[in-house]
C-alpha positions as CSV (number, residue, x, y, z in Angstrom):
1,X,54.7,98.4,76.8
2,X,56.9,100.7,75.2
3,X,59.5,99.8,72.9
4,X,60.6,102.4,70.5
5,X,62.4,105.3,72.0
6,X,60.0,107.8,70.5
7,X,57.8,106.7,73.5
8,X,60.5,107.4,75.8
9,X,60.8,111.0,77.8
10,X,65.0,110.1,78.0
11,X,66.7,107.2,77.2
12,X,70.2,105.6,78.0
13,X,71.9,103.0,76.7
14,X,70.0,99.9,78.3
15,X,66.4,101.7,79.7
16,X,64.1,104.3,78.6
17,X,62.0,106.4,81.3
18,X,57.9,107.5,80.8
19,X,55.1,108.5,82.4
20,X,53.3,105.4,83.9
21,X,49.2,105.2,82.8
22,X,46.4,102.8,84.1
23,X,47.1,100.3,80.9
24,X,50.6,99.5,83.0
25,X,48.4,98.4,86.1
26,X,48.6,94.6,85.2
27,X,52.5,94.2,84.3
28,X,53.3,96.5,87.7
29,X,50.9,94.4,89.5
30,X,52.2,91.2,88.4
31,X,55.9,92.7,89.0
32,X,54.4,93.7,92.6
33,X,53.9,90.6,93.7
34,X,57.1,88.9,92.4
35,X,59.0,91.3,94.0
36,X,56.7,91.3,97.7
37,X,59.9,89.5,99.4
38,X,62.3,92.0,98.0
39,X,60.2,95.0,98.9
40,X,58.7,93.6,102.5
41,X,60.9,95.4,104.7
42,X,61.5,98.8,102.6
43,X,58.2,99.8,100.7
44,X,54.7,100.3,102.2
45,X,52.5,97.8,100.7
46,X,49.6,99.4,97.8
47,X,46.3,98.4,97.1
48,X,46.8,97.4,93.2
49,X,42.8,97.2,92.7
50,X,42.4,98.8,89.4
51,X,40.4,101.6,91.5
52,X,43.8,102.4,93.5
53,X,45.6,102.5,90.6
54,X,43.7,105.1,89.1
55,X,43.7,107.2,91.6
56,X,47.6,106.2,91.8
57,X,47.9,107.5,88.2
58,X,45.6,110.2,88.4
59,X,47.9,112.1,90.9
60,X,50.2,112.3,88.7
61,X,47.8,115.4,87.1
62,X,49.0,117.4,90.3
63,X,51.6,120.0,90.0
64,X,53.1,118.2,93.6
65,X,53.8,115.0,91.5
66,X,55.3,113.2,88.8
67,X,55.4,109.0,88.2
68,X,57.9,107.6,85.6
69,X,58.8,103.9,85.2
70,X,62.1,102.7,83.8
71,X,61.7,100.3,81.0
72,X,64.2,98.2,79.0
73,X,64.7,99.7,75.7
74,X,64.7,96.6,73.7
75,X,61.1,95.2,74.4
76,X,59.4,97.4,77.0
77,X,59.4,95.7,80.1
78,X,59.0,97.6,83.6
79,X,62.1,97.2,85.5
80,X,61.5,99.9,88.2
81,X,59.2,103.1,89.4
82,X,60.4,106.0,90.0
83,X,58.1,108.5,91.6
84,X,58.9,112.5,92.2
85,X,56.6,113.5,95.1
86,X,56.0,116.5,97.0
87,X,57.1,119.0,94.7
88,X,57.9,122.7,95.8
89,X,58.4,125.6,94.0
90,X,58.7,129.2,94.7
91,X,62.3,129.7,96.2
92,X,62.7,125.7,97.1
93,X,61.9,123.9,93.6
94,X,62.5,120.7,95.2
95,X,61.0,117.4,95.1
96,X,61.2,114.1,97.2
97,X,62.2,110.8,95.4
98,X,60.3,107.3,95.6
99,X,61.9,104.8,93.8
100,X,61.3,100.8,93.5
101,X,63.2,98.0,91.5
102,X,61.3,94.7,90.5
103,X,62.8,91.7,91.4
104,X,63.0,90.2,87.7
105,X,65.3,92.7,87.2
106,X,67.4,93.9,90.2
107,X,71.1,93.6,90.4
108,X,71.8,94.7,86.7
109,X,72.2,98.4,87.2
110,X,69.1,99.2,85.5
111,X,67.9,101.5,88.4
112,X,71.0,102.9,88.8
113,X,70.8,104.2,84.9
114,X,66.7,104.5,85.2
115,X,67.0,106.9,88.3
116,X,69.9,109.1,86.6
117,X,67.5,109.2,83.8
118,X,64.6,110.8,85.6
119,X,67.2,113.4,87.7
120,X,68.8,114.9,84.9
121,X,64.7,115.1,83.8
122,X,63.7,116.5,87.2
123,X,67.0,119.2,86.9
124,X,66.3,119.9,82.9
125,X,62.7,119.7,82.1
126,X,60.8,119.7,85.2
127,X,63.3,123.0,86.8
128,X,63.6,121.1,89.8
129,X,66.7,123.0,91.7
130,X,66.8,120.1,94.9
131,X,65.8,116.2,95.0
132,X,65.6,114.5,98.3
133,X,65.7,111.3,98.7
134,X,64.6,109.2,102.0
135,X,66.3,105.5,103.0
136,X,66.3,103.4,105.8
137,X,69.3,103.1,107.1
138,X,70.0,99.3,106.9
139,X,68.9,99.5,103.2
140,X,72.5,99.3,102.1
141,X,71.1,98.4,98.2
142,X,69.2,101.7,98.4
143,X,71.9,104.1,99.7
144,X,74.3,102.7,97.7
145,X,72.2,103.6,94.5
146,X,71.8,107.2,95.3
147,X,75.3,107.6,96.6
148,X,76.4,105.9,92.8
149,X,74.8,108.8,91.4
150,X,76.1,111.9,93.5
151,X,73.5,112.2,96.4
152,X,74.7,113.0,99.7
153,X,74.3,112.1,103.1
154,X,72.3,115.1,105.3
155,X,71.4,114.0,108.0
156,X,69.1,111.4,109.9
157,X,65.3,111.1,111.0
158,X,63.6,109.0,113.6
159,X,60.7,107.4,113.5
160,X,60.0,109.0,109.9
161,X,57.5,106.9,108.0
162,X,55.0,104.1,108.7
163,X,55.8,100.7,106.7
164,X,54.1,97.6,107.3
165,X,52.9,99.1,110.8
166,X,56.1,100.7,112.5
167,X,57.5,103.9,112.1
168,X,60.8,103.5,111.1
169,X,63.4,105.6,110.8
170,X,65.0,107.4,107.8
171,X,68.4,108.5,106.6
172,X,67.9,112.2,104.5
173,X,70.4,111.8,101.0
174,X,70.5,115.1,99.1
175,X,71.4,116.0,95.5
176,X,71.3,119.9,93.7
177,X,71.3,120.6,89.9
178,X,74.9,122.0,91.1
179,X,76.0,118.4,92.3
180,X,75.3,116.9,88.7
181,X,76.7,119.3,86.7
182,X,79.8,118.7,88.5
183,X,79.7,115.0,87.8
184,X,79.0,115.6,84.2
């Protein structure tokens, strides 16, 4: 766990974001499960053998990819994932988000300050130009979040991504190094 902000890549006022390692497997396990009701119908289920979470963590070595978690100043504890997939560079530098809350700690606008966090990372330290950011359309708590922080709506794709078995379909939010620096 961290707790003192020296182990923290950004920090806001109530969260910290870092680099997730294998020694988080445990607590995100534990987290995964407590939140399996809250995540069903959104997030694709992971193996969270210690195996599968190495070579979760390990792909994170890749130029393509970048993990973070959000964590609560005060004490450490993981209250979110924030993932920054599929990396692009060359005339794109672009990324995709993946993003997850953890039930213990949803509703408290953690995320909404975690996420910002790793953005204005993404935009400052990675050079990231573009983040992308895929949602089913009926999760309402998701596009809400990204719409909180600037991200617009682009446009709309069927049958995008397998969960649980069934390709479901995605809504496409957007947001540029441009966007923010307006907001700021």
């Amino acid at each position: 766990m961290a707790s003192a902000d020296s182990e923290f890549l950004l920090s806001g006022p109530r969260v910290g974001i870092r680099r997730v390692t294998c020694e988080d497997r445990d607590e995100i396990a534990a987290l995964a499960r407590e939140s399996a009701e809250l995540h069903r119908p959104w997030v694709p289920q992971r193996d969270m053998s210690r195996e599968a979470f190495a070579q979760y963590v390990a792909r994170f070595q890749e130029p393509t990819h970048e993990g973070y978690l959000v964590c609560l100043r005060h004490g450490g504890d993981i209250v979110g994932g924030v993932n920054v997939n599929n990396i692009v560079r060359g005339s794109l530098q672009r990324g995709t988000l993946g993003y997850v809350a953890y039930a213990p700690a949803a509703g408290r606008g953690y995320m909404t300050e975690g996420l910002g966090l790793v953005i204005r990372y993404a935009f400052e330290e990675l050079g990231l130009h573009r983040l992308e950011a895929d949602i089913q359309p009926e999760n309402t708590r998701s596009s809400k979040l990204v719409a909180r922080l600037g991200f617009r709506l682009e446009g709309h794709s069927p049958a995008f991504q397998l969960i649980q078995g069934e390709w479901r379909d995605h809504d496409r939010w957007a947001i540029t190094r441009q966007d923010l620096e307006r907001t700021d």
